[in-house]
C-alpha positions as CSV (number, residue, x, y, z in Angstrom):
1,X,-10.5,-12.9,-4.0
2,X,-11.2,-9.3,-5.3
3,X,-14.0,-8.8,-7.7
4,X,-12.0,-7.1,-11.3
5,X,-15.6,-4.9,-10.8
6,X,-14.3,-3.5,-8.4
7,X,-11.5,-1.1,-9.6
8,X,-10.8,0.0,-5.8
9,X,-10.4,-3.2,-4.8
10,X,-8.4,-3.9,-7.9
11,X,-6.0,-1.1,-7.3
12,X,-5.3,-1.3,-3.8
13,X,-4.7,-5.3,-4.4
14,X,-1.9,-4.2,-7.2
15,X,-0.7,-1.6,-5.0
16,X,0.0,-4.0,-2.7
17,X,1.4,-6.7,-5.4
18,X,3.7,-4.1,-6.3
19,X,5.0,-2.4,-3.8
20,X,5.3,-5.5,-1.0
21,X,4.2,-8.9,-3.1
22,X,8.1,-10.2,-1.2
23,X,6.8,-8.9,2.6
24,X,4.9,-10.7,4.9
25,X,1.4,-11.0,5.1
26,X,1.5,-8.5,8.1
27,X,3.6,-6.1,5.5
28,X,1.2,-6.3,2.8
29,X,-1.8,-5.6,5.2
30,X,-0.2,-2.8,6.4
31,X,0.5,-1.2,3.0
32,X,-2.9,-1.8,1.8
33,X,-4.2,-0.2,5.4
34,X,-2.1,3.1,4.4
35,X,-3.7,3.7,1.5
36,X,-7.2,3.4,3.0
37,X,-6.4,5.3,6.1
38,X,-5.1,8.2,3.1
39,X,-8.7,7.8,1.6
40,X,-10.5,9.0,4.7
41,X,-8.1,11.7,5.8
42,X,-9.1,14.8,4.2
43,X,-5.5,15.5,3.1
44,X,-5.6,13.3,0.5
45,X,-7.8,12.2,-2.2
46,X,-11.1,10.4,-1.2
47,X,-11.0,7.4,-3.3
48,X,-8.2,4.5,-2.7
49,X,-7.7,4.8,-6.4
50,X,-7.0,8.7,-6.0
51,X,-4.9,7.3,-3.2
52,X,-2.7,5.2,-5.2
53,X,-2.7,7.6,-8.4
54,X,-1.7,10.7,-6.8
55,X,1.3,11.8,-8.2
56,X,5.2,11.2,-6.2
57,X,3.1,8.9,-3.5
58,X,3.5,5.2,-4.6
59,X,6.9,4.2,-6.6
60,X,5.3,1.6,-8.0
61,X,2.7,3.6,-10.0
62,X,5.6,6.5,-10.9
63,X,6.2,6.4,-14.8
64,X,9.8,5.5,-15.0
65,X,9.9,2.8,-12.2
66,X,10.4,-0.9,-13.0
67,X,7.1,-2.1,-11.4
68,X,4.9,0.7,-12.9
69,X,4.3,-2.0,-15.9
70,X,4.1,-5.0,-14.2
71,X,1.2,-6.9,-13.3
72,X,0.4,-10.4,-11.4
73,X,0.1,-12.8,-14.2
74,X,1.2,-16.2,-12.7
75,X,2.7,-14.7,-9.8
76,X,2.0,-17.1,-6.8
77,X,1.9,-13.9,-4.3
78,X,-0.8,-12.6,-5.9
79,X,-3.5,-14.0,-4.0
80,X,-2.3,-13.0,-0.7
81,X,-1.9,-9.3,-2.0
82,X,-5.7,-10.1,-2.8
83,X,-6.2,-11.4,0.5
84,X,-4.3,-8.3,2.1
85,X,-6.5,-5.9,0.2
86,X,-9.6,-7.7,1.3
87,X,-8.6,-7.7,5.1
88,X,-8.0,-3.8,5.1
89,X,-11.2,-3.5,3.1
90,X,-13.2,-5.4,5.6
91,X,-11.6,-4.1,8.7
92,X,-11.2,-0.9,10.8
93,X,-7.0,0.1,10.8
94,X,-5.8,-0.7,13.9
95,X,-2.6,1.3,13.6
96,X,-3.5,4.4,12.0
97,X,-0.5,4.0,9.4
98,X,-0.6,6.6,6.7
99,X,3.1,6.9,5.3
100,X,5.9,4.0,4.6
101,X,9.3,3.8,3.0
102,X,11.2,0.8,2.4
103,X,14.6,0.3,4.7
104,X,16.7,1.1,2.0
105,X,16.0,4.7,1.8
106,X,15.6,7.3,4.8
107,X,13.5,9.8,3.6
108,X,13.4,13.6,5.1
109,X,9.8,13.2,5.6
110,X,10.1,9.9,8.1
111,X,12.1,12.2,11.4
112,X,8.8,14.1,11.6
113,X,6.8,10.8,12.0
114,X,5.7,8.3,15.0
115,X,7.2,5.1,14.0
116,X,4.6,2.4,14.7
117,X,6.0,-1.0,13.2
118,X,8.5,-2.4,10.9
119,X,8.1,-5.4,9.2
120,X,10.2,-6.8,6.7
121,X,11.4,-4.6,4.7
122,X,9.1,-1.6,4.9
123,X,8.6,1.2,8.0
124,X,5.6,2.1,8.6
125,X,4.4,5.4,10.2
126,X,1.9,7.6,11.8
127,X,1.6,11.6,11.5
């Protein structure tokens, strides 16, 4: 489970909750792997909290959208958004992800990007 101490860890596990707490283990892993893969690329900020707080990047932390309030509580999913966080955390990214939108929307930004996986409801991407 991730230490409350640690506020990276913290974040990236709400980050996940929020944006993917409905995807699949394999979803949530590979949001939480985005954001850490931003953190050591020198175009964005260094920290995952940076990451996550940096303005127009994550939805779910935009004032204005529905899950910028939200947290956990009793949510069963919690624990594998935890569990998500943890794996990226211990574990070198395997896919080099570094940008993701969910199916729903097409964003201009995704034709310029290598698509490397979709899974559930999110496509994830390399530049």
């Amino acid at each position: 489970m991730i230490n409350p101490a640690d506020l990276d860890g913290f974040m990236l596990a709400l980050c996940v909750w929020r944006e993917a707490r409905g995807e699949p283990l394999e979803g949530k892993i590979l949001v939480a792997e985005t954001i850490i893969n931003r953190s050591v690329d020198g175009r964005w900020p260094r920290t995952i909290r940076g990451v996550i707080l940096q303005q127009k990047q994550f939805s779910a932390f935009s004032s204005g959208d529905v899950n910028a309030t939200l947290f956990p509580a009793l949510d069963t999913s919690w624990e594998e958004c935890c569990e998500a966080a943890n794996f990226a955390m211990s574990n070198a990214s395997q896919t080099g992800v570094n940008h993701y939108h969910a199916l729903s929307v097409a964003p201009a930004w995704s034709y310029r990007m290598k698509q490397v996986r979709t899974v559930g409801n999110h496509v994830f991407y390399t530049d």
